[in-house]
C-alpha positions in Angstrom: -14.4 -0.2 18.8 -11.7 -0.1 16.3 -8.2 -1.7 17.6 -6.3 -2.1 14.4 -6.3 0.2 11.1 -4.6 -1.6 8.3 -3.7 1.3 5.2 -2.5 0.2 1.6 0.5 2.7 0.7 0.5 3.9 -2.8 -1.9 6.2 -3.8 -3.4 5.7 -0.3 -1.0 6.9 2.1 1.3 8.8 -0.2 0.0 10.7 -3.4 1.7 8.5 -6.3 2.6 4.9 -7.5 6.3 4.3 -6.0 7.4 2.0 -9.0 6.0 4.7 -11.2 8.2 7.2 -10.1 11.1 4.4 -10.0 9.8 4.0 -13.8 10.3 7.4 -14.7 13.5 8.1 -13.6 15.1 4.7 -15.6 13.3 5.8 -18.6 10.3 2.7 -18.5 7.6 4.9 -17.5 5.0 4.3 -19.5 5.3 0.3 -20.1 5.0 0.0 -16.1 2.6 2.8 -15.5 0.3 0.9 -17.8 1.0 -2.4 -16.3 0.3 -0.6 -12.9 -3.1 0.4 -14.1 -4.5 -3.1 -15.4 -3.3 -4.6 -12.1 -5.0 -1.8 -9.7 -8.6 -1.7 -12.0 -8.3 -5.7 -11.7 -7.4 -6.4 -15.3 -4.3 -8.8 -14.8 -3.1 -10.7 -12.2 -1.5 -8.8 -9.5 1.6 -11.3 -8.9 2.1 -11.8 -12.7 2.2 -8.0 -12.8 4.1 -7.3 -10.3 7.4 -9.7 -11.9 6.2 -7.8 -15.3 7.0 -4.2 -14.1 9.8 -5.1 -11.5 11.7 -6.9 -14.4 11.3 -3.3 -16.4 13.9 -2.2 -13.6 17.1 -4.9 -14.0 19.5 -2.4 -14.3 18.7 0.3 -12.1 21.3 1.5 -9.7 20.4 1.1 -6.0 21.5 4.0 -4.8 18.9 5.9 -7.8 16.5 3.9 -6.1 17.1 5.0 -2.8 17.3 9.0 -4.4 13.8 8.3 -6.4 12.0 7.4 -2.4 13.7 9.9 -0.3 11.3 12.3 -0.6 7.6 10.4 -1.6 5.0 12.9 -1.7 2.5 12.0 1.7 -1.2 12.3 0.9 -2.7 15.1 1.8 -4.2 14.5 5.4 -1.7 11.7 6.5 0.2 13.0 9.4 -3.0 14.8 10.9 -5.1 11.5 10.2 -2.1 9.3 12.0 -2.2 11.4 15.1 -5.9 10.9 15.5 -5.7 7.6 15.1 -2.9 7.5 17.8 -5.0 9.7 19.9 -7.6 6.8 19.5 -5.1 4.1 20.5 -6.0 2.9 17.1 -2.4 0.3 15.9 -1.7 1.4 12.6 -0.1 -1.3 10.4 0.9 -1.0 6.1 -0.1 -3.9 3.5 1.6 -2.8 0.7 2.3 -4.3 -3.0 5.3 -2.0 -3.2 8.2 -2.0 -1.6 9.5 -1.5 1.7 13.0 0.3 0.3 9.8 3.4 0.1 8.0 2.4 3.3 10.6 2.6 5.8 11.4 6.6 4.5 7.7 7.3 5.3 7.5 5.4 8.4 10.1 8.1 10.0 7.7 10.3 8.9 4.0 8.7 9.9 5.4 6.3 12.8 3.1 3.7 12.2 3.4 0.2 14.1 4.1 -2.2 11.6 5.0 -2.7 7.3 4.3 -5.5 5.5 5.6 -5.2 1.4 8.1 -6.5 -0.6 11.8 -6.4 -1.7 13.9 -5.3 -4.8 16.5 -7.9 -5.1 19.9 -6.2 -5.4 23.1 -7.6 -6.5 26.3 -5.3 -6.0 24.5 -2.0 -6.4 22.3 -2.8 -9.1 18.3 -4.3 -9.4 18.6 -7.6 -10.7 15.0 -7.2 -11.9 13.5 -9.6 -9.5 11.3 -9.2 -6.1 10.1 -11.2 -3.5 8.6 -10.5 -0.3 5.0 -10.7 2.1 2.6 -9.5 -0.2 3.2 -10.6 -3.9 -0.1 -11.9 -4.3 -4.1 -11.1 -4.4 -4.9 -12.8 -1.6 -1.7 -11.9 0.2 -3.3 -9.2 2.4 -6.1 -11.3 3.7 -3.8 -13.9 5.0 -1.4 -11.7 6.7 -4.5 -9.8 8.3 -5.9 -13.2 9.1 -2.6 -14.0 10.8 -2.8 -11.2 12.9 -5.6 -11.2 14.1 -5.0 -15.0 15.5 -1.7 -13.6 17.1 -3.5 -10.2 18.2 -6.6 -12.2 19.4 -8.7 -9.2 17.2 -12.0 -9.7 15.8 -13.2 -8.9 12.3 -15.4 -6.1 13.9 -12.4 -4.5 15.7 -10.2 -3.7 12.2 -10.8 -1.0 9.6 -9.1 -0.6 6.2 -8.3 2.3 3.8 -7.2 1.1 0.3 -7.6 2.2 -3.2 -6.8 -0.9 -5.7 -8.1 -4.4 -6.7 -5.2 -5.9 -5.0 -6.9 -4.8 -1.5 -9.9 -6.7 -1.8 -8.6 -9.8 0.3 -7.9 -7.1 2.7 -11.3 -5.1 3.4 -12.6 -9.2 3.4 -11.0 -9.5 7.2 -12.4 -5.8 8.7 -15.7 -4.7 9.9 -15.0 -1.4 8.8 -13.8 -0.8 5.2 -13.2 2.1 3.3 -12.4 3.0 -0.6 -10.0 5.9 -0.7 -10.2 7.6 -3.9 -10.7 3.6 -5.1 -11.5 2.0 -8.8 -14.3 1.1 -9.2 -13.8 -2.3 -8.5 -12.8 -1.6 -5.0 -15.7 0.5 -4.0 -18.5 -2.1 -4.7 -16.7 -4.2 -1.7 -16.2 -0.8 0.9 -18.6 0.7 3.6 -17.7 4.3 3.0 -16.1 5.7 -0.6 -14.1 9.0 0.0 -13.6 10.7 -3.4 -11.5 13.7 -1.9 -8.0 13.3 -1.6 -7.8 13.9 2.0 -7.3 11.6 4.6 -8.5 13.7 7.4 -11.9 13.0 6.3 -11.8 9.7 7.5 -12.1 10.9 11.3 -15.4 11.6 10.2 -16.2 7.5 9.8 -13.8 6.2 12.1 -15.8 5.4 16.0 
């Protein structure tokens, strides 16, 4: 019986890359969008890439930041998925290598328990191109899932996980049930199920 359902965030449970689209609008699109793609097929180190691209954005006005997440585009499936789960009394909980400035306007919209990202440091209205927060590295994910289930007194066997990049590995390590949501390739070899539609509703069909 599944207790706790951990969900990565970008391209997961909304259909984009947040610092992509914070990329786009300062004009550094394509140096972080390539940056973003090493770090999710596994090429570079995820911390080392995550100061790389966050560094792209010193400069940014906060309040462009706060525009650029207002309105993140959900996945297709999210809200229908999240009710089921709900229905299920299934504790939903976000591991995310993005940031929580993006999270916190889709919680209002999926209601889920609990975030866990990181932080664009901000100095009178503007990025100072630095970041910091609960999950800046690989392993990051594991640990925090590790952690709760101590707290939560949760075995492995009682947590699923949906996540599509490298950086989710440590994370599908610490549940029973894991599955690759329109993953890399380097993701899938570690899943139980691979769902290549972008839907999330089609993970009722695994979830028991």
């Amino acid at each position: 019986m599944i207790k706790l359902c951990a969900f990565d965030f970008d391209s997961t449970l909304i259909d984009a890359e947040s610092i992509d689209i914070l990329a786009k609008a300062y004009n550094v699109g394509d140096a972080i969008k390539s940056i973003t793609d090493k770090a999710m097929n596994g090429e570079i180190d995820f911390f080392e890439s995550l100061l790389e691209r966050v560094a792209l954005l010193k400069g940014m006005p906060l309040n462009q930041v706060q525009k650029c997440f207002e309105n993140l585009p959900l996945m297709n499936g999210a809200i229908e998925l999240f009710e089921y789960l709900k229905s299920q009394n299934i504790k939903i909980i976000v591991l995310s290598g993005g940031f929580h400035e993006g999270i916190k306007m889709v919680r209002k919209r999926l209601h889920f328990d609990l975030a866990f990202a990181n932080f664009l440091h901000h100095k009178d209205g503007i990025l100072s191109g630095k970041v910091g927060g609960e999950v800046m590295f690989n392993d990051s994910k594991g640990k925090i899932l590790q952690n709760l289930k101590t707290i939560l007194n949760l075995n492995t066997q009682e947590l699923m996980c949906v996540g599509d990049g490298a950086n989710d590995i440590a994370m599908f390590n610490e549940c029973g049930l894991k599955i690759a949501f329109c993953a890399k390739k380097i993701l899938k070899s570690h899943a139980d199920f691979c769902i290549d539609k972008k839907d999330l509703t089609e993970i009722k069909k695994v979830v028991k």
